[in-house]
N, C-alpha and C positions, 0 to 999 in steps of 0.2 A: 191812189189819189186821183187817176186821170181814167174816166170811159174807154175801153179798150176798142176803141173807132179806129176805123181809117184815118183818121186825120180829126185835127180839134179845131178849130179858130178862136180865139179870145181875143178880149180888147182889152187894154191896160189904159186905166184912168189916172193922166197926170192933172197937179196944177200948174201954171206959171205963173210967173210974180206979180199979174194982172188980175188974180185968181180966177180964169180961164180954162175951162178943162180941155184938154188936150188928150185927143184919141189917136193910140195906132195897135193898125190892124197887122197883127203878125203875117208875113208869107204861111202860107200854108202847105207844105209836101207831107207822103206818105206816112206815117209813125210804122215801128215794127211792133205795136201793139203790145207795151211794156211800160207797166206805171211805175215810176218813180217820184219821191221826195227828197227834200232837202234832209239832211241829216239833224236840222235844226228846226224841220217842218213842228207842229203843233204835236206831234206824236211820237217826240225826240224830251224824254220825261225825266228832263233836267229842271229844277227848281227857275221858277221867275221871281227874280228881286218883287219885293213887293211895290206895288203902284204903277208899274211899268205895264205898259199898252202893250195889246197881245192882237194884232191883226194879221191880215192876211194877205199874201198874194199867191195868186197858182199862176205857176209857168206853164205854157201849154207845150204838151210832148210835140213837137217838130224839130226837125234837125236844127232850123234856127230860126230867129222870129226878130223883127226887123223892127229898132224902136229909135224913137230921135233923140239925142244924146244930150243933155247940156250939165253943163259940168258947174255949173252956182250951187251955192248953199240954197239958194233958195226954190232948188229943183224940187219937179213933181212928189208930191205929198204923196207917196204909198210905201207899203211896209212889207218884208218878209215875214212868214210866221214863223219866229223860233223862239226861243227862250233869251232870254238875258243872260249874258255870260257875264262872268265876276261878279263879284261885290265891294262895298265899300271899307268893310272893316279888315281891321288893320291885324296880322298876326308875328309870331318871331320863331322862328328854327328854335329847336330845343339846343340848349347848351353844348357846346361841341363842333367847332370849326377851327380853322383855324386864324379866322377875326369874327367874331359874335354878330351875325348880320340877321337884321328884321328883315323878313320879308311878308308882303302883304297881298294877299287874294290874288294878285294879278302880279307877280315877281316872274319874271323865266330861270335864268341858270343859277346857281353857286357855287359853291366846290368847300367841300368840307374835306381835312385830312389832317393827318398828322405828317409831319415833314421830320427828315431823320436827321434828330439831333439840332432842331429848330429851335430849341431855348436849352440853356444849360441846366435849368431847373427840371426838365420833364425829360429826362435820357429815353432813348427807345430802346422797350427793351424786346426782345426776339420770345416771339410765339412758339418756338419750337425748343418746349422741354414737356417730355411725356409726363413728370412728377406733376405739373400743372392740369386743373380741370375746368377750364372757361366755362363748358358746356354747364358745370352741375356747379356753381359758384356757391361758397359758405354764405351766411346771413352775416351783412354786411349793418357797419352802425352807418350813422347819418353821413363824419364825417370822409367815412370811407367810400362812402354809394358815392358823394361827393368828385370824392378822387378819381373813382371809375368813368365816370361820365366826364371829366375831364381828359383822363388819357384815353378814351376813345375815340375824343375826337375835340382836338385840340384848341378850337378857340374857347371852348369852356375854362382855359386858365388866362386868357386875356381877360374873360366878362370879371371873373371873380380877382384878379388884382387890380381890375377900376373898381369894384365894388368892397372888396375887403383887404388888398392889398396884399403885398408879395410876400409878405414876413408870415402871416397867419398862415397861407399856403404852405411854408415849409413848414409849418410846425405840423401842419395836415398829415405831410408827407412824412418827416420824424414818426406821428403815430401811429402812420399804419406799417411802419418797418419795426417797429417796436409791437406790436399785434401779426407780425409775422403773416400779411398777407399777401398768399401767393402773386406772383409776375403777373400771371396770366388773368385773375382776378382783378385786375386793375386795367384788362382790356386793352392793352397799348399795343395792338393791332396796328399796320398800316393799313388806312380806312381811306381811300378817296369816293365821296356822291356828288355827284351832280345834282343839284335841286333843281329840276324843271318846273315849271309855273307858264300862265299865264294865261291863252283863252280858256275860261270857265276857271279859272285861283286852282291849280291843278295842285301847288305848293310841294312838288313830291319830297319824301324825304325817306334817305334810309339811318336806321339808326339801332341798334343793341347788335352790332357785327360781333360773332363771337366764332372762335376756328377750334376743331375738334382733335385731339390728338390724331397721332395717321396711322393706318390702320398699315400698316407694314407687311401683312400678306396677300393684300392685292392690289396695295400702294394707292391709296386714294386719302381724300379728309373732306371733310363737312365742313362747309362756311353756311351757317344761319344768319336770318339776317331779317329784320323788320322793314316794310316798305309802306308808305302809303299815300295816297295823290287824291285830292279833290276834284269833284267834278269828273268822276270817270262815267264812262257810259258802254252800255252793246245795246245795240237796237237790234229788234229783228225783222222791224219794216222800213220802208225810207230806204235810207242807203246801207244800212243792214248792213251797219259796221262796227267798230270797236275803237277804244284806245288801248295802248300799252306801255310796260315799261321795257325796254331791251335792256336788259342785265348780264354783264360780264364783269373777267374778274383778270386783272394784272398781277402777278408776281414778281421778285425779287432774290434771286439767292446771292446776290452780293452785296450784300447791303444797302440797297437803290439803286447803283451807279446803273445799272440797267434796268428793266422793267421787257417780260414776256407775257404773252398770251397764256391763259390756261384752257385746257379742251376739259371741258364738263362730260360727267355722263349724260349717257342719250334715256336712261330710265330711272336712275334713284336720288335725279331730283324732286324733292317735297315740296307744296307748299302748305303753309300753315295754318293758324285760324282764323278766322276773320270774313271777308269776304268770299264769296265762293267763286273762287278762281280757279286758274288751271295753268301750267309752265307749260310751252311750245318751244320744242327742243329747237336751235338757229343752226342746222348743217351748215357746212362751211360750203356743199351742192346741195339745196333742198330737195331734188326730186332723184338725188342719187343713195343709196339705204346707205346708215351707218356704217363706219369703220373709223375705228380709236387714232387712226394714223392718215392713212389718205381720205378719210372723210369727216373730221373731230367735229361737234359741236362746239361751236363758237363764243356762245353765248344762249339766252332764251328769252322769250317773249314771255311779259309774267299778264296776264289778262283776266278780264271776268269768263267765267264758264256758263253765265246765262244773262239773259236780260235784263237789264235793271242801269240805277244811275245814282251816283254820288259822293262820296269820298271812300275811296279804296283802301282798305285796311286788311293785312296781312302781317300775321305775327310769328316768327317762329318758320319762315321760311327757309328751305337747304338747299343749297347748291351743292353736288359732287367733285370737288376736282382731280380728276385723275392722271396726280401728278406724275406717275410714272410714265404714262401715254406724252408725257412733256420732255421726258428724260429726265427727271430731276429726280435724285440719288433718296436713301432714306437720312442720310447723317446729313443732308444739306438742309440748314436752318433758311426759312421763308419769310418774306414779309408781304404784303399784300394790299391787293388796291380794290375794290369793289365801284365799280358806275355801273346808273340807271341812264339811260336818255328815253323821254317820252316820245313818243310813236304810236303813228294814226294809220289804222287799215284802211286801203282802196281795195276792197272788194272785187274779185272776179267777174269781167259783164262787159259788155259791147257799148258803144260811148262813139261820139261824136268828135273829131278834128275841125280846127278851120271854123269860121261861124259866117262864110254868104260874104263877106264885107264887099262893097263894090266902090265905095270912096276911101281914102287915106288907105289904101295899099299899102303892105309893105310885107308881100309873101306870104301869107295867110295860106294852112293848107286848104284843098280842096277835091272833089271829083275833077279828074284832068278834062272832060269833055262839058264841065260846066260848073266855071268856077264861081256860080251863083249857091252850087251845094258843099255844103262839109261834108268830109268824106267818112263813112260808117265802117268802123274799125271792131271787126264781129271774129277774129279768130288772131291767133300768134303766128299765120298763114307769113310766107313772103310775100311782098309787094311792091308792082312794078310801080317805079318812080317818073315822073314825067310825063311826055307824050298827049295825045290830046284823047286816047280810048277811054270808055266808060270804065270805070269800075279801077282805072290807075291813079296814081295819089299826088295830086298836082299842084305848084306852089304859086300859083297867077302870074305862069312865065317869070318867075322872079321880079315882078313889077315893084318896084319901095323899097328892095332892099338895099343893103351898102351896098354902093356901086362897086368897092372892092374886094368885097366879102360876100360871094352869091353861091346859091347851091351850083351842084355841079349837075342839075337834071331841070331841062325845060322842056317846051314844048313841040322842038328839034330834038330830043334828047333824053334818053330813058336810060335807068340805072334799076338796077336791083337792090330792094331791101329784102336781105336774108331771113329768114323764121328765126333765128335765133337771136336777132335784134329787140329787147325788149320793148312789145308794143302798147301795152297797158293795160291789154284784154285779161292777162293774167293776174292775180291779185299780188298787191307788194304791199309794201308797211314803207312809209315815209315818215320823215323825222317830222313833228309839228310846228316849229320853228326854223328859222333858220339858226347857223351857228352862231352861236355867242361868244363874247370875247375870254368871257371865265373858261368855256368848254376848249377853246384854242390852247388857254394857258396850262390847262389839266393834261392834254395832250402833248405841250412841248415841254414839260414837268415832267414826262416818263422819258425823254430821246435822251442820247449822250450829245457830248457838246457838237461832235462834228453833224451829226443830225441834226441838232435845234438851230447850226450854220446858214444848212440849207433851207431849213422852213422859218426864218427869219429873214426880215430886209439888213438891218446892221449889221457891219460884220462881225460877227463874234466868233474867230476860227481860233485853235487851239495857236496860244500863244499871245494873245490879247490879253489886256487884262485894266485896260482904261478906256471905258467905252463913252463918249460924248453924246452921241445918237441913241440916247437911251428908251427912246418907246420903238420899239425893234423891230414894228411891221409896216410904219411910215418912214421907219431911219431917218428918226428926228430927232432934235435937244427937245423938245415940248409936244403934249398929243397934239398929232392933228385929224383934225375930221371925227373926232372920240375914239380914236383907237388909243385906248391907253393900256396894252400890255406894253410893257417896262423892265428891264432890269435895272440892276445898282450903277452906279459908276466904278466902280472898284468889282471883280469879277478874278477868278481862278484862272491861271495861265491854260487850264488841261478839264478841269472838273465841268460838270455839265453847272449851266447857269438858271441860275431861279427866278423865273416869271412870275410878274402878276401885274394884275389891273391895280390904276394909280391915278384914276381921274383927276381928285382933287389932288394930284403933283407933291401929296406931302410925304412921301418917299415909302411910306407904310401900305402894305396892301392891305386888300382885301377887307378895305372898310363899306362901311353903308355907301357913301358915294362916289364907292372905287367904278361903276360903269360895267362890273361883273355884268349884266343881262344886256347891255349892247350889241346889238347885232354886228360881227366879226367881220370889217371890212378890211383892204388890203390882202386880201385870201386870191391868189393867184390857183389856174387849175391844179398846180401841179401840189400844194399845199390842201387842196381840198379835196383832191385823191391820196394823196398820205392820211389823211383824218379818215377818211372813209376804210382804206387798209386798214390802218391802227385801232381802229373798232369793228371789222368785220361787216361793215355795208360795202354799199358799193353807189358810184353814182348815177344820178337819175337819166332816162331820155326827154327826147322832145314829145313824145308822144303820148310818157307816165307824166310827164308836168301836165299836159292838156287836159286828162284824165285824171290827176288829182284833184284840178281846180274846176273843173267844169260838172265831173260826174256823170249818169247816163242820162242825162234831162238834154232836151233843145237846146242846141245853142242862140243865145242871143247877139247879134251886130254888134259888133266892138263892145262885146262885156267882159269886164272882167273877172277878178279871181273870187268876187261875193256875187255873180250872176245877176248882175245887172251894169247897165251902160253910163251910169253914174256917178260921178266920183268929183267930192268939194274940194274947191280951188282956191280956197281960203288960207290964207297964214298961219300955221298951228305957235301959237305960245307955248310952253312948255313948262314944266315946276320939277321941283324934286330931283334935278337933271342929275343922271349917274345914280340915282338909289335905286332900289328895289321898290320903289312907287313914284318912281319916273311916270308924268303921264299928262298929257293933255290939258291946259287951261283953259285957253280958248281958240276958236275956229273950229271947231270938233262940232262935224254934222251927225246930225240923225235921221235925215233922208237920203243923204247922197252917199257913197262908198269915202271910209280913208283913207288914207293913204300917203306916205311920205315921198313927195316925187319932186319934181322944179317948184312948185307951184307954192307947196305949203312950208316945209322945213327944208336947210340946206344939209343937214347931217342927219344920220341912221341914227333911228330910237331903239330901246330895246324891244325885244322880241315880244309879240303880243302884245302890247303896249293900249291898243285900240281897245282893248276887254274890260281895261281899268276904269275907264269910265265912265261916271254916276250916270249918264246919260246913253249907256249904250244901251240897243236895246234890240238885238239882233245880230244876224250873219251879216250885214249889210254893213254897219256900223262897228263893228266889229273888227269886218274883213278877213272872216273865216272862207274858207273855199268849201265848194258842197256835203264836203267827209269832214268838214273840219279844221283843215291845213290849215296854218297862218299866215299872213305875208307874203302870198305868192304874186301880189300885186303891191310893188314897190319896195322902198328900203333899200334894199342892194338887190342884185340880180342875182337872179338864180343861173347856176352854170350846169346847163344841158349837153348829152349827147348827141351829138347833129346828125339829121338824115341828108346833109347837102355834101357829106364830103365821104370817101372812100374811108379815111382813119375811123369815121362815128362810125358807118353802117357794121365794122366787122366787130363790133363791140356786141358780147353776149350776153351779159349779167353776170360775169362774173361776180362772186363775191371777193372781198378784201379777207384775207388767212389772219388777219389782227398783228402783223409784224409789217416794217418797214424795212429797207434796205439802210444798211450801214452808211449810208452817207442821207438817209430819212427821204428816199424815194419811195412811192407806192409799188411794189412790187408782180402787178399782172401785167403780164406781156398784151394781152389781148384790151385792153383799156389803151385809149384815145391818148394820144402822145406821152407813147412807151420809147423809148430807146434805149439798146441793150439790156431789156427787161426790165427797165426804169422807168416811172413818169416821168417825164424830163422835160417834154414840151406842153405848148400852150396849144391844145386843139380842144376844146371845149368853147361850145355855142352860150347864146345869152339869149334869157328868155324874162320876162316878167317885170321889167324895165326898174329903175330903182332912183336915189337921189340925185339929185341935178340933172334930169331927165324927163319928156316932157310924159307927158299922160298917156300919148297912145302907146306907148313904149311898153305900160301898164298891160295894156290889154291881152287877154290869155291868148289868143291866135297871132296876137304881133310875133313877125319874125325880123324884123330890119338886121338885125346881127345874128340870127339863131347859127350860122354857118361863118363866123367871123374867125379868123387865125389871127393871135397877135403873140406880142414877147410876152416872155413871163414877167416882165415887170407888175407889178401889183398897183393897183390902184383903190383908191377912196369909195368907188363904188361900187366891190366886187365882193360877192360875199360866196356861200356855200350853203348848202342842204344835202343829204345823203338819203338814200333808201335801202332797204331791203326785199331780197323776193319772201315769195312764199308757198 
């Protein structure tokens, strides 16, 4: 896109409310003579809503480019070129959850499953009798297909007793036991999905889970399984990336009360037909070779295998799991949990820190001997910290930030960042969202009780059994701030307790406006290192967050996470509140960036929320980051690795092995407040600024807290995001 010059200068044409055009002239330094685009540029060959304006802006390649900020609705008239993400119509999950939830073009999480022994009418019955053949099912009548799609996946017996009620159901049930059709033919799997949704109506959904007899001489079994998301894309210009779904798989041999990891084969997973994709095995060490035991595959990336864009369909997909590689015996019956979470590649590449800021300070990286430049981050090299030499990585003497929370390297003061510190040069996979409150509740849904203890506020220790403070992560009688994961009032002295989102408080989960897609606040570090274990990532740096949102293009002066310095200050109205088409009434700009910060809303919207809008009409408006990412400006903060303290720097990338510690600790010693191999304290930084917080807080290079230590108390505006290497 950009002249491979020395240098470019462009002028970007605003108006102001006077209609006045207003010109500035970016700073101008070297380029290293490397074109980049947006991921969303004009040649990111995703569909445009129809009637929606298709304009332009080119960023010019400089490390950063110096624009005058104003934050009205009624800020300068120009436009990103991308596409329009979302649409307006309206869709529903296929039958099978365990509450019947619409969700529409722009929905983020859900969680579909069967819960064991959740209605007395639908027993669960165990996939493990070899007489059974899931794989090669007989021809099934109508009311039988009926039933299968029911006990796959369970809120298909709620839709169908509002709709033909519970008596007709048994009689369903009476005649396929009278037609003698096999257990396993009626698919009553332990099935947990995650539906991800949202920028671009991604709407994921897995569904026809079917598990293969086990092959008892080499100890493995086949999980097939249908997957497929809206709005997928690989480019191979621009930012020459991808999305994906990370696919793993939970087991049970005691009949729930616990939930483990299964290690996949690293070669004899299939994928099926449909789109032409490819599985990328997820080593538990990516750059270290397989081994079944100290190196298992974790999970895999399920992606496209060439360029192109649009709804991802995959039929007849197989996982291997090799359950012997687990220790799990051949006579021990299994139950099982299948999740997808979407995930966005950051590409491989040299990228910009710090954006020049020389007003509102507040720790911005930079070159230490001129902190007029961001500093160019071109290898996984170590990096000296501080000092005032060319070429060291410097934080403007610490100027802005908390006064009691400062890196521990200034301009008296030089630290070493190790090469093994993930620094963003290397490519990773980031979640697209942040967490959501369904994905929270899916996750404290597999711990035992003494685990779900610790990654809860209220106490629920073994021995309780009348809980008052029943939404569990504000340890409240009623939600507040929308966190509405929930237990009952009445709970098992000893037995693990059942979570779920309860916005509208009528004690039923997992309805339309239970607030499932809500971004996951009250997420203390040491809860959003457990998540990241318990699914095999791991959490992000300061350096892969700069580099997820910025990309390898110029930075611009206090921009944020959609590459520009503009962001409306307007009061967002809202509709729909807690559904899966949750979304924006009014105050919702289309030249300035959104965003939920002090300004506009007091509470976290759901994730991607900004895409929903008849009126979007870009990455701008959107508030997608230049790969993609969503929300890395505002909402809750994002919780970073610090380069300001001795705990962040000795942080490698480890990955999370997908198990927690018996009392629901993250279990790498080498991860940011470990004690005795536990995450247990609070040493994670804050980067991306979120609600009740003012705007510059927003901006990708703000660091006012990125090096802050507090308690693990949880707060209202703390949320999570994970990534992966690769």
């Amino acid at each position: 896109m950009y002249p491979n010059a020395p240098y470019i200068s462009a002028t970007v044409s605003r108006q102001n409310k006077a209609s006045k055009q207003m010109h500035a002239s970016p700073t101008v330094v070297p380029s290293v003579g490397v074109a980049h685009s947006s991921p969303f540029s004009s040649s990111f060959p995703t569909a445009v809503r129809p009637g929606a304006a298709s304009n332009s802006y080119s960023t010019p390649h400089a490390p950063y480019t110096q624009h005058t900020k104003r934050e009205s609705a009624t800020s300068p008239t120009f436009s990103y070129s991308m596409p329009v993400l979302g649409s307006s119509k309206s869709k529903s999950v296929a039958v099978g959850s365990v509450s019947s939830y619409n969700f529409d073009d722009h929905n983020a999480f859900g969680a579909n499953y069967i819960r064991k022994n959740s209605q007395s009418e639908m027993p669960m019955i165990d996939p493990d009798n070899p007489d059974d053949e899931l794989l090669n099912p007989l021809p099934l009548g109508n009311d039988v297909l009926v039933l299968s799609l029911l006990s796959m996946m369970y809120a298909g017996y709620l839709f169908l007793t509002k709709s033909f009620g519970r008596k007709y159901l048994k009689l369903l049930v009476a005649r396929a036991v009278r037609r003698k059709v096999p257990a396993k033919q009626l698919g009553m799997v332990a099935v947990l999905l995650i539906v991800s949704t949202g920028i671009g109506a991604n709407n994921l959904k897995i569904s026809n889970v079917a598990v293969a007899a086990k092959d008892t001489a080499v100890n493995y079994r086949d999980i097939r399984f249908d997957i497929q998301w809206e709005n997928s894309w690989r480019v191979t210009n621009g930012p020459s990336n991808y999305d994906a779904a990370w696919v793993f798989i939970k087991y049970s041999t005691d009949q729930g009360a616990t939930w483990k990891h299964a290690h996949l084969s690293n070669v004899a997973n299939a994928v099926g037909t449909g789109t032409v994709s490819q599985f990328v095995p997820g080593l538990l060490q990516p750059n270290v070779a397989y081994h079944s035991i100290t190196n298992p595959v974790l999970g895999v990336f399920l992606q496209r295998a060439g360029a192109g864009s649009g709804t991802f369909v995959n039929t007849g997909a197989k996982l291997r799991w090799n359950y012997g590689d687990n220790g799990v015996l051949d006579t021990e019956h299994v139950m099982f949990k299948v999740f997808a979470i979407e995930m966005v590649y950051v590409p491989q590449g040299a990228f910009y820190v710090g954006d020049g800021a020389q007003t509102e300070i507040a720790g911005q990286l930079s070159d230490a001997s001129n902190t007029k430049l961001p500093f160019y981050i071109s290898s996984e090299n170590a990096i000296v910290l501080g000092g005032v030499a060319a070429g060291n990585l410097g934080s403007n003497n610490r100027v802005g930030m908390s006064a009691e929370w400062v890196d521990d390297f200034h301009n008296s003061q030089t630290q070493n960042l190790p090469g093994a510190y993930p620094k963003g040069f290397n490519g990773f996979y980031s979640m697209k969202y942040e967490l959501s409150q369904q994905q929270y509740v899916d996750f404290l849904n597999t711990l035992t009780r003494t685990q779900q203890n610790t990654r809860t506020n209220t106490n629920l220790a073994v021995g309780v059994t009348s809980v008052s403070n029943r939404f569990v992560m504000s340890n409240t009688s009623s939600m507040s701030y929308r966190n509405a994961i929930r237990c009952d009032a009445s709970i098992s002295a000893d037995a693990a307790v059942r979570f779920y989102c309860d916005a509208n408080g009528n004690g039923v989960g997992g309805e339309e406006a239970d607030g499932l897609a809500v971004a996951c606040n009250y997420i203390n570090w040491s809860d959003g290192l457990a998540y990241a274990d318990w699914a095999g990532l791991r959490p992000m740096t300061e350096l892969e967050y700069e580099k997820a949102a910025r990309g390898p293009i110029a930075a611009i002066t206090d921009e944020f996470s959609w590459g520009t310095s503009y962001v409306s200050n307007v009061p967002f109205t809202v509709e729909n509140l807690g559904s899966s088409s949750e979304r924006i009434n009014s105050g919702y700009s289309t030249v300035a960036g959104n965003a939920v910060y002090a300004d506009t809303y007091s509470n976290p919207l759901r994730v991607g929320v900004f895409a929903a809008h008849a009126s979007n009409n870009g990455r701008v408006s959107s508030g997608a980051s230049f790969y993609g990412v969503m929300e890395l400006s505002g909402n809750l903060w994002e919780r970073t690795v610090m380069l300001g303290a001795g705990s962040g720097r000795a942080y490698t990338g480890v990955h999370g092995n997908g198990l927690v510690s018996v009392n629901g600790n993250a279990t790498q010693s080498s991860w940011p407040g470990s004690v005795n191999a536990e995450v247990q304290d609070e040493k994670g930084g804050f980067r991306g600024g979120a609600v009740e917080h003012v705007e510059e807080r927003m901006r990708v290079s703000d660091r006012y807290i990125a090096s802050f230590f507090s308690t693990t108390q949880r707060y209202q505006t703390r949320g999570f995001r994970a990534v992966r290497s690769y």
